[in-house]
C-alpha positions in Angstrom: 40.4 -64.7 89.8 38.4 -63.6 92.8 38.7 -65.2 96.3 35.5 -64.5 98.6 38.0 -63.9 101.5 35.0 -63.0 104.0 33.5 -66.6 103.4 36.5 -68.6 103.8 37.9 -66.6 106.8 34.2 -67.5 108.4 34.3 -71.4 107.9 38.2 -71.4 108.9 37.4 -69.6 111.8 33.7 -72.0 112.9 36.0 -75.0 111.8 38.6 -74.2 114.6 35.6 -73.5 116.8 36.5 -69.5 117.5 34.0 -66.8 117.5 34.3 -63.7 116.2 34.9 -62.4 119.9 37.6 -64.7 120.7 39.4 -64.5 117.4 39.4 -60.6 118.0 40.7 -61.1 121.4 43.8 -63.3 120.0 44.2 -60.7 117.2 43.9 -57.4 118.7 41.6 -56.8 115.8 38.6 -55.2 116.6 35.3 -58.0 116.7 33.6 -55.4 114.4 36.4 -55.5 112.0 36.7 -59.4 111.9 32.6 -58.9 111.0 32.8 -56.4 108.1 35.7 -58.6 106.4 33.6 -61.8 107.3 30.4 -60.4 105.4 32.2 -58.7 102.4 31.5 -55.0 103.5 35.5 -54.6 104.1 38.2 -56.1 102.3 41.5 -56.2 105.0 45.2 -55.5 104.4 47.5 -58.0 103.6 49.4 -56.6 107.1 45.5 -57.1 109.3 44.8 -60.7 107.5 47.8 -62.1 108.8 47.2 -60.8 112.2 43.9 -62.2 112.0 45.0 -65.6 110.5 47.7 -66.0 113.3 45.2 -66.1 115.8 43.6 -69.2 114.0 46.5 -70.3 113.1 46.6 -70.0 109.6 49.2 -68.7 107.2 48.5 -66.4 104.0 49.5 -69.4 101.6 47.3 -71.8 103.3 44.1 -69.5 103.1 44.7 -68.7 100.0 45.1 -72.2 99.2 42.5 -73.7 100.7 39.2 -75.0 99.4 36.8 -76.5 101.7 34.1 -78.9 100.4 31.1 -77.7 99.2 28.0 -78.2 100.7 26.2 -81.3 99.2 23.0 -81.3 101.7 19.8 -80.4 99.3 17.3 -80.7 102.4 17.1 -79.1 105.4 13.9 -79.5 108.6 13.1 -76.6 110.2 15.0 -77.2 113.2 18.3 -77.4 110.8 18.2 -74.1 109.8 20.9 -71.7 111.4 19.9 -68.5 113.6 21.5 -65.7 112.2 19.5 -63.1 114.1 19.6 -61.2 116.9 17.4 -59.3 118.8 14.0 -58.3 117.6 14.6 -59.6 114.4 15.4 -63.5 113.6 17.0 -64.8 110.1 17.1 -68.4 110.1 19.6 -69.6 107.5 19.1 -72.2 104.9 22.5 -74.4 105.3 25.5 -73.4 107.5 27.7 -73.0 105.3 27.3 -70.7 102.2 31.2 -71.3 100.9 31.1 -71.1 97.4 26.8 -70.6 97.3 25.7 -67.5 95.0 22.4 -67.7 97.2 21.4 -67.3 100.3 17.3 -68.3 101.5 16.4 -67.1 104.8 12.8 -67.6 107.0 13.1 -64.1 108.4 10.5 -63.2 111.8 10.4 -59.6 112.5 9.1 -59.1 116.3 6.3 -56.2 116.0 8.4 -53.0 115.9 11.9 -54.6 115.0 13.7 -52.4 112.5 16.8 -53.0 110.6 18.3 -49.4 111.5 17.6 -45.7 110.7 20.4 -46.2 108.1 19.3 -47.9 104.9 21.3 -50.6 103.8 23.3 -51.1 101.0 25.3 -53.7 99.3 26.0 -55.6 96.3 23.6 -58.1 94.6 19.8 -59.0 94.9 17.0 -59.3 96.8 13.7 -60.3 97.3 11.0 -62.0 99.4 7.5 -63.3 100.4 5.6 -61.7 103.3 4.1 -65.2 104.8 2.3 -63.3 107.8 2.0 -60.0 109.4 2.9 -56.7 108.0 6.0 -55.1 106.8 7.1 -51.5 105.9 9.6 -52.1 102.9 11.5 -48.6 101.8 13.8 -48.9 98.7 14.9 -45.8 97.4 12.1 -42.8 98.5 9.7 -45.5 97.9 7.8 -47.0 100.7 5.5 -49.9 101.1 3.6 -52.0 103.8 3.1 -55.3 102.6 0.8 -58.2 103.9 0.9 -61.5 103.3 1.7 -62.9 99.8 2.9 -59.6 98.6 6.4 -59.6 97.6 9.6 -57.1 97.1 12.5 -57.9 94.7 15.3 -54.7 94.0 19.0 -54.2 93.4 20.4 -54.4 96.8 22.7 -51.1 95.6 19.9 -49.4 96.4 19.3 -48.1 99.9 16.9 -49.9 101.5 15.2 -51.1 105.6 12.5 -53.0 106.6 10.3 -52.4 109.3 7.5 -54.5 111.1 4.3 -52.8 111.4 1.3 -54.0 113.4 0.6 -55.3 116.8 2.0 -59.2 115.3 5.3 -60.7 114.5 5.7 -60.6 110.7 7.3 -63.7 109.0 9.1 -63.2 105.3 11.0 -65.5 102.9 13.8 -64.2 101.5 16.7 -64.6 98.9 19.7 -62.4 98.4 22.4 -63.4 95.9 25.5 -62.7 96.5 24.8 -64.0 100.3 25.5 -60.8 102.4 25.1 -62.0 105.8 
């Protein structure tokens, strides 16, 4: 059996109203730490949960036990969707809470210039996308691509990727990743 810890230690800690900053000032755990274990990229020790979970307060039985509702919202207006951004770069979340979801849909706006990193990214799962407007540089691999609107990108996330707005205007994308990464 597999427990998505990052997901359920995320709507714990929004349904107690704590942000990741706060929670890591109650913990002592680093913000950044709280982030990685919240998005799947670290999986904690039994020794840092529990310091996290006291700060909620949670115990290790009740997390484990737990099982919040899933979402049952099929429609959501534009003003619904949740701003997972920052920055130069805005990803606009279909649904708040992706507990128990295999997908994730995001309206993504790259500001001209905006860059996800000089370090590629790489993670578990899927991806892919439709450039609405604008242009954007897509590298997977050694491969590299500007694509305009209506083109399209779809790869194994495993492989090292970034994205990159080229052009003097914002470029808008929608995109699906499954599992959900952010």
């Amino acid at each position: 059996m597999s427990v998505d810890i990052g997901n359920r230690l995320r709507h714990l800690r929004l349904a107690h109203n704590l942000s990741q900053r706060e929670l890591a000032k109650r913990t002592g755990v680093p913000n950044s730490t709280i982030s990685l274990i919240e998005s799947n990229a670290s999986n904690p020790s039994v020794g840092a949960l529990k310091r996290i979970l006291d700060g909620i307060p949670i115990g290790l039985a009740e997390f484990f036990a737990f099982e919040p509702e899933r979402p049952k919202k099929a429609f959501y207006a534009a003003e619904e969707l949740i701003e997972i951004g920052k920055g130069a770069i805005s990803y606009r979340q279909v649904g708040e809470n992706l507990f128990g979801r295999s997908l994730q849909i995001l309206r993504e706006c790259y500001q001209p210039g905006a860059d996800t990193g000089k370090v590629p990214l790489v993670h578990d799962g899927e991806e892919g996308g439709i450039v609405l407007s604008g242009r954007l540089e897509v590298t997977v691999d050694d491969e590299r691509r500007i694509l305009g609107p209506g083109d399209a990108y779809y790869f194994e996330s495993r492989r090292p990727h970034r994205f990159r707005c080229v052009g003097p205007v914002p470029c808008e994308v929608i995109s699906a990743c499954t599992p959900p990464t952010f």
